[in-house]
C-alpha positions as CSV (number, residue, x, y, z in Angstrom):
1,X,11.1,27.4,8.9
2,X,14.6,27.6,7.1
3,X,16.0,25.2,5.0
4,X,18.4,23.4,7.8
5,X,14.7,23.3,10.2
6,X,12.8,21.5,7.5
7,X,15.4,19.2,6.8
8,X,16.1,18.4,10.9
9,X,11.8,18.0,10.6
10,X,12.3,15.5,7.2
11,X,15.0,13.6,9.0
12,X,12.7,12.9,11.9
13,X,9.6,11.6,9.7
14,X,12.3,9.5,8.0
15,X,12.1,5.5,8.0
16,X,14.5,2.8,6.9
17,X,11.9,1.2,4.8
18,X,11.5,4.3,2.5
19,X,15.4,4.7,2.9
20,X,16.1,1.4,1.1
21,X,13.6,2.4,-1.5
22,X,15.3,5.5,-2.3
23,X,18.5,3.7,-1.9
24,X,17.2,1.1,-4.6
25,X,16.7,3.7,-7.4
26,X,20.0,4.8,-7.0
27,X,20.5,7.6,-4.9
28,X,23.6,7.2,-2.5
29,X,22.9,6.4,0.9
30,X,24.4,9.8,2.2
31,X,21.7,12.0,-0.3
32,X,19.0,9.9,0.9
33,X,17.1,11.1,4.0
34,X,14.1,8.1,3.8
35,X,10.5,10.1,3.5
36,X,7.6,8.8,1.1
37,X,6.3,11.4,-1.5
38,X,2.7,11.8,0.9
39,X,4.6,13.0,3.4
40,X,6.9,15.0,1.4
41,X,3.6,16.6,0.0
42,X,2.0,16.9,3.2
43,X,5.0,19.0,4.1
44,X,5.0,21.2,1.2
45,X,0.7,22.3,2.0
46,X,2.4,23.9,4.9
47,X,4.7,25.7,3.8
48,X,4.9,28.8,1.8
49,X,5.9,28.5,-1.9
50,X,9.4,30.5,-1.9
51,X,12.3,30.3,-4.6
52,X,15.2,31.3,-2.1
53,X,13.9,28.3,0.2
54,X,13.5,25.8,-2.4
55,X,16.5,26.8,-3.8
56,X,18.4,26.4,-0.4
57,X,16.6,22.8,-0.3
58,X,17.7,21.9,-3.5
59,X,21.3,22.6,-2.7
60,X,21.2,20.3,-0.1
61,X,22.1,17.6,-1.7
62,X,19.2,15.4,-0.2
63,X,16.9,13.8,-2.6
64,X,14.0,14.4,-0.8
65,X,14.8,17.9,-0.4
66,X,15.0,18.5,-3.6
67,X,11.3,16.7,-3.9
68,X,10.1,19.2,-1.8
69,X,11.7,22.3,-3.4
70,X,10.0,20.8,-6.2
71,X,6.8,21.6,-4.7
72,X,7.7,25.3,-3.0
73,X,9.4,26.6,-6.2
74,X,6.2,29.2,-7.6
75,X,5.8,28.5,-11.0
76,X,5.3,32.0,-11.4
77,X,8.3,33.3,-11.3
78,X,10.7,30.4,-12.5
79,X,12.4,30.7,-16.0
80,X,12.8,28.2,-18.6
81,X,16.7,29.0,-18.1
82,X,16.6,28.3,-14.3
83,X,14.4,25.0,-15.1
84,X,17.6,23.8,-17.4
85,X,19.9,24.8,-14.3
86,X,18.0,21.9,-11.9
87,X,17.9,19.4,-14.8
88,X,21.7,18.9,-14.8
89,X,21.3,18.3,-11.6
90,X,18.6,15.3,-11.6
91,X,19.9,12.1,-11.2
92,X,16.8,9.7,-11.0
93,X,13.4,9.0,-13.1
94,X,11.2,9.5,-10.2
95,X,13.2,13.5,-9.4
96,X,12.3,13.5,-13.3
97,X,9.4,12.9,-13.5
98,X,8.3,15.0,-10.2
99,X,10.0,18.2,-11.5
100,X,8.1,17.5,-15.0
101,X,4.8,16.8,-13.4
102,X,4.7,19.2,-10.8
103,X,6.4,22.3,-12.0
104,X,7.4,22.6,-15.4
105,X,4.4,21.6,-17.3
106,X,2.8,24.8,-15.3
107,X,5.4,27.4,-16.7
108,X,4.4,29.6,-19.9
109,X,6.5,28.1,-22.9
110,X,7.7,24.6,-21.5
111,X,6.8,23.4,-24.9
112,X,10.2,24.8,-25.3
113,X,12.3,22.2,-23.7
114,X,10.6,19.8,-24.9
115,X,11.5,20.3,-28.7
116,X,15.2,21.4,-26.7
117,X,15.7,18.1,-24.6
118,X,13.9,15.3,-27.3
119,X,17.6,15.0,-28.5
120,X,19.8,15.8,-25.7
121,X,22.0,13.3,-25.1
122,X,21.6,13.6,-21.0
123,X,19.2,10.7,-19.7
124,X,17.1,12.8,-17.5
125,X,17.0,15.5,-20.4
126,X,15.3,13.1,-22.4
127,X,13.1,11.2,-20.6
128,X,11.9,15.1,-19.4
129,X,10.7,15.7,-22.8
130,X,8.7,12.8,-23.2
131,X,7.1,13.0,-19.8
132,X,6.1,16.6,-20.1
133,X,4.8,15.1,-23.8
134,X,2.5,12.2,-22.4
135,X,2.0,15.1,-19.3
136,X,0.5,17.6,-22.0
137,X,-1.5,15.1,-23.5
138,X,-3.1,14.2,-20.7
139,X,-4.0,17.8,-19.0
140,X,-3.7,20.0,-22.0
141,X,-7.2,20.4,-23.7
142,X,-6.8,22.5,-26.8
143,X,-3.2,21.2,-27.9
144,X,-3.5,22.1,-31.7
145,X,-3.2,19.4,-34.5
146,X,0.5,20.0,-35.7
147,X,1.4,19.9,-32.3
148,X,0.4,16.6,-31.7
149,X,1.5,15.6,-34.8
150,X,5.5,17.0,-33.9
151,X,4.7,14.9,-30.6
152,X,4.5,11.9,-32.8
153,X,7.4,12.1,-35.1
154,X,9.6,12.7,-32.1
155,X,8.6,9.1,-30.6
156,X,8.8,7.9,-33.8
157,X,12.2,9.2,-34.2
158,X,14.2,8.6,-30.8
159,X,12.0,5.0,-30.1
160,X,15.5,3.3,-30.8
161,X,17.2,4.6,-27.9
162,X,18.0,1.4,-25.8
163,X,18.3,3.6,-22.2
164,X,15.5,2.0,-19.9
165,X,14.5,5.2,-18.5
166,X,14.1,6.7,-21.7
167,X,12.4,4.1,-24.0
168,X,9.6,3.7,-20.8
169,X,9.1,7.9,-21.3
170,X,8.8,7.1,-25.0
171,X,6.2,4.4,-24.1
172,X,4.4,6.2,-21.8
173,X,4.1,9.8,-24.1
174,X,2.8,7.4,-26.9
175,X,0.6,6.0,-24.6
176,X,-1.0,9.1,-23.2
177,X,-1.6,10.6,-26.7
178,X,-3.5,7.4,-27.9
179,X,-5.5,8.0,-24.8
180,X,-6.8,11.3,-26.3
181,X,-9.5,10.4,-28.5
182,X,-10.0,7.4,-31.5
183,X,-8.7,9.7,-34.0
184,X,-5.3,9.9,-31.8
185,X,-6.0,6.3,-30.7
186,X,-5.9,4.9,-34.5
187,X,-2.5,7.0,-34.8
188,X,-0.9,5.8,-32.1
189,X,-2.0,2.0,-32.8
190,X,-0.2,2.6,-36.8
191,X,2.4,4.0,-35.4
192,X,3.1,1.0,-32.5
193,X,2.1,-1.5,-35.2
194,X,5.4,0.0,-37.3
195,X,7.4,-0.1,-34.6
196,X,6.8,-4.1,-33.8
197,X,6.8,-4.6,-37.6
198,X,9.6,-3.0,-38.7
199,X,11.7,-2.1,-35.8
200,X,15.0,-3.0,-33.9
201,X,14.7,-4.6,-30.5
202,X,14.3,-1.5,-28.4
203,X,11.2,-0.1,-30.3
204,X,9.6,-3.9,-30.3
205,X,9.6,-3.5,-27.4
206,X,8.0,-0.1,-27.1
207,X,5.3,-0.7,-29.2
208,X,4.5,-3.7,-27.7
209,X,4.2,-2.1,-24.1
210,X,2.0,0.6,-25.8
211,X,-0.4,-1.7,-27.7
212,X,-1.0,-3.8,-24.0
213,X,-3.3,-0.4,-23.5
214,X,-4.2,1.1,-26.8
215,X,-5.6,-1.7,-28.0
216,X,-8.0,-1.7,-25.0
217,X,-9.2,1.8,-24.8
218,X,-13.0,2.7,-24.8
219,X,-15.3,6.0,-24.8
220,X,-16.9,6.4,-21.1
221,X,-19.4,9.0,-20.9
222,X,-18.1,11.9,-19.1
223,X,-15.0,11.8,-20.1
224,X,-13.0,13.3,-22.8
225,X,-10.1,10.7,-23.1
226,X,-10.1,7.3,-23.2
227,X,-10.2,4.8,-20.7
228,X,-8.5,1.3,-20.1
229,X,-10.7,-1.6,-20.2
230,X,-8.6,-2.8,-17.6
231,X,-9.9,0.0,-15.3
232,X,-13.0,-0.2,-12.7
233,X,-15.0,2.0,-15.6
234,X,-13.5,0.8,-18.3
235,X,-15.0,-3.1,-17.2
236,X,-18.3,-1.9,-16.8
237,X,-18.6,0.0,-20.2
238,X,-18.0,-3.8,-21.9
239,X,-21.0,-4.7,-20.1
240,X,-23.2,-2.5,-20.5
């Protein structure tokens, strides 16, 4: 299928329920097409990973085009340069977050960006960098110490910016490295502590949403990082 056939077949699995919700987030009605993220996956397993096609998606102009280009572009053959081409053109958390989680955390040297975008002044820039942050500290194994530690002083250091979208990717990176292990656990908790203690309004407010889970982490065998007691798992570890 070309570009124009796949969106024609995204247009017909379309409903006006998931067109509202993309509506809701922002997108304008006329970029919107109205597919859930299953079915844009679903899609994607049958297609053929291509950068010309996903590049013709992307150009669309349809949000959930670009979603899917997302998902054909091969990570192989993508450059860091061509990443920071699409990220002008992202316009939403969720497109964010998607591109982050399903592409760029998979390309050789997208630690790069990261120490790039931390202090772009573009939203979705951002919010990138801490997404592929709490991304690598969830999937990345053998991050080394410094690395981590970098990680850190750039929450520490942007956790006053007031933007919604970007304080909750500050939150959430935070979060995910105090997920790690108890060592990384007691780091995060100092660091949330100093945030409610000494902090502005905006990183209150972050280190409050990150101690609601740090502070009710525990070690379940099995696993390497730590779990929510608020979890199935997490429960039954308290009572055992």
């Amino acid at each position: 299928m070309n570009s124009q056939e796949i969106i024609k077949e995204l247009q017909m699995m379309a409903t006006e329920k998931y067109k509202a919700n993309v509506v809701k987030m922002g997108i304008p009605e006329e970029n919107s097409i109205g597919v859930s993220t299953g079915d844009i996956r679903k899609l994607a397993k049958r297609l053929t990973k291509s950068d010309e096609l996903a590049m013709a998606l992307w150009d669309s102009g349809y949000h959930e085009a670009k979603l899917l280009a997302v998902l054909l572009f091969d990570k192989k053959t993508m450059t860091l340069d061509q990443i920071d081409t699409l990220m002008k053109e992202v316009y939403s958390w969720d497109l964010c977050d998607h591109l982050c989680k399903n592409l760029i955390i998979k390309i050789k040297g997208y630690e790069r960006l990261i120490d790039q975008w931390v202090d772009s002044n573009e939203t979705y820039k951002k919010r990138a960098a801490f997404t592929l942050i709490a991304s690598a500290a969830i999937h990345e194994k053998e991050i080394e110490e410094d690395v981590l530690s970098r990680y850190l002083e750039y929450i520490k250091e942007n956790s006053d910016d007031e933007r919604e979208h970007v304080k909750k990717a500050v939150s959430w990176a935070l979060r995910e490295i105090g997920k790690r292990d108890f060592n990384y656990n007691e780091k995060a908790l100092l660091l949330s502590h100093e945030l409610v203690d000494r902090g502005n309004k905006t990183q209150v407010w972050i280190g409050k949403d990150a101690l609601k889970e740090l502070e009710n982490l525990v070690k379940v065998e099995g696993r390497k990082r730590l779990i929510s007691t608020n979890t199935q798992m997490g429960k039954k570890k308290c009572f055992d």
